[in-house]
C-alpha positions in Angstrom: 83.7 96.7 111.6 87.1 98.5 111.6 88.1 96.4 114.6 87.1 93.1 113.2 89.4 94.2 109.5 92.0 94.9 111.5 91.9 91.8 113.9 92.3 90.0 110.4 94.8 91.8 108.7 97.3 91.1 111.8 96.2 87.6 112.0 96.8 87.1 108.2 100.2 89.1 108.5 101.3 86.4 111.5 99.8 83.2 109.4 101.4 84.6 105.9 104.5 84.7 107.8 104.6 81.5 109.4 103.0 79.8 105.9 106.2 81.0 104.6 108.8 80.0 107.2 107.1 76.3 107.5 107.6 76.5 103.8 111.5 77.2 104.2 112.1 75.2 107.4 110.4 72.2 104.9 113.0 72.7 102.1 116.1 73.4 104.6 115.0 69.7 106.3 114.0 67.6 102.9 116.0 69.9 99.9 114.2 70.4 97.0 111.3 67.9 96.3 109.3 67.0 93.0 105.6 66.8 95.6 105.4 70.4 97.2 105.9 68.9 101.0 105.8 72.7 102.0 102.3 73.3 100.7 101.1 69.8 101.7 102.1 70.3 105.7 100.6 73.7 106.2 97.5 72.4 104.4 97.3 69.5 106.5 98.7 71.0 110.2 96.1 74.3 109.1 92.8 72.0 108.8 94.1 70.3 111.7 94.4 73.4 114.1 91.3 74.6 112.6 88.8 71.7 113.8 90.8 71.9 116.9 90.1 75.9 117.2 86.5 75.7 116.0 86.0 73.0 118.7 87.8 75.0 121.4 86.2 78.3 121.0 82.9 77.1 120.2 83.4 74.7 123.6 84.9 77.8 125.8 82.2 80.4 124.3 84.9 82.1 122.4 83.6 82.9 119.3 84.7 86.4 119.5 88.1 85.4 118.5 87.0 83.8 115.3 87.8 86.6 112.9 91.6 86.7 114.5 92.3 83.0 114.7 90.1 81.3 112.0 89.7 83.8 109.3 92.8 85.6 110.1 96.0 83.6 111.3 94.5 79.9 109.8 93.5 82.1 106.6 96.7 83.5 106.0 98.2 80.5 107.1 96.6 78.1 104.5 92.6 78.4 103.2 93.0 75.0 102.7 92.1 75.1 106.4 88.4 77.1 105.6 87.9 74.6 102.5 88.0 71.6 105.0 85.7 73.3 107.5 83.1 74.4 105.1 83.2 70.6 103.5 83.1 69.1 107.0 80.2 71.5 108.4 78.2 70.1 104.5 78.9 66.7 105.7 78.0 67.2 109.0 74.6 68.8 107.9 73.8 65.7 106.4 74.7 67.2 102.7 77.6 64.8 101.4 76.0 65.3 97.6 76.8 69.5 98.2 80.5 68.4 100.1 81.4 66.4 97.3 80.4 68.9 94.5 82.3 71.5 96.3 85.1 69.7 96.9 85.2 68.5 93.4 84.2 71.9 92.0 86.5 73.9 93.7 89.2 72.1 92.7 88.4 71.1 88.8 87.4 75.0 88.5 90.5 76.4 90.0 93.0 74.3 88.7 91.7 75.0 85.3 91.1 78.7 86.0 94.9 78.5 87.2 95.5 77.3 83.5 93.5 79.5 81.6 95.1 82.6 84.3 98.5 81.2 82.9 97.9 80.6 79.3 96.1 84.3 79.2 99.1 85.9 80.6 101.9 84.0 78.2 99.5 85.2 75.2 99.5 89.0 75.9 103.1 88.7 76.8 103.9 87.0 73.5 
């Protein structure tokens, strides 16, 4: 269990670090933007590389290296990446009504928990 904690600590350390210098290396290229391109290219390159990892391992009989790769560099990365797994292995199932209420769920309830997280916090400081 220690082994598999520590495989995705490191992993998260190397995707945390490159989630941030894609981030940079977007606003050196573009400048400042009013759409978070940043954001929007890890999310997009990290559900990418995640079917293509799932795929790989799962084709090669790698699965060992899930909790580095998936859960750990792709986690770190962007969890964007595991949000688009999860929906896509619902929709594979056959469970589009579950996809789309998770989809829709976990976004309505963590924008607004965002808000409520933000509103809380300027109150007590008030």
């Amino acid at each position: 269990m220690l082994g598999t904690i520590l495989q995705v600590a490191l992993g998260g350390a190397i995707g945390a670090s490159g989630r941030y210098l894609s981030g940079v290396a977007i606003l050196r290229l573009f400048g400042p933007q009013v759409i978070p391109l940043g954001v929007i290219f890890v999310n997009v390159l990290g559900s990418f590389l995640m079917g293509a990892l799932v795929a790989f391992l799962g084709q090669k009989g790698l699965s060992h290296w899930n909790a580095f790769l998936a859960t750990g560099v792709l986690g770190g990365f962007t969890t964007f990446s595991s949000f688009s797994l999860e929906t896509w292995t619902l929709i594979e199932r056959g469970d589009v009504g579950h996809a789309a209420f998770y989809v829709a769920f976990s976004v309505v309830v963590s924008l607004s928990a965002l808000v409520f997280g933000i509103y809380t916090m300027r109150w007590v400081l008030a």
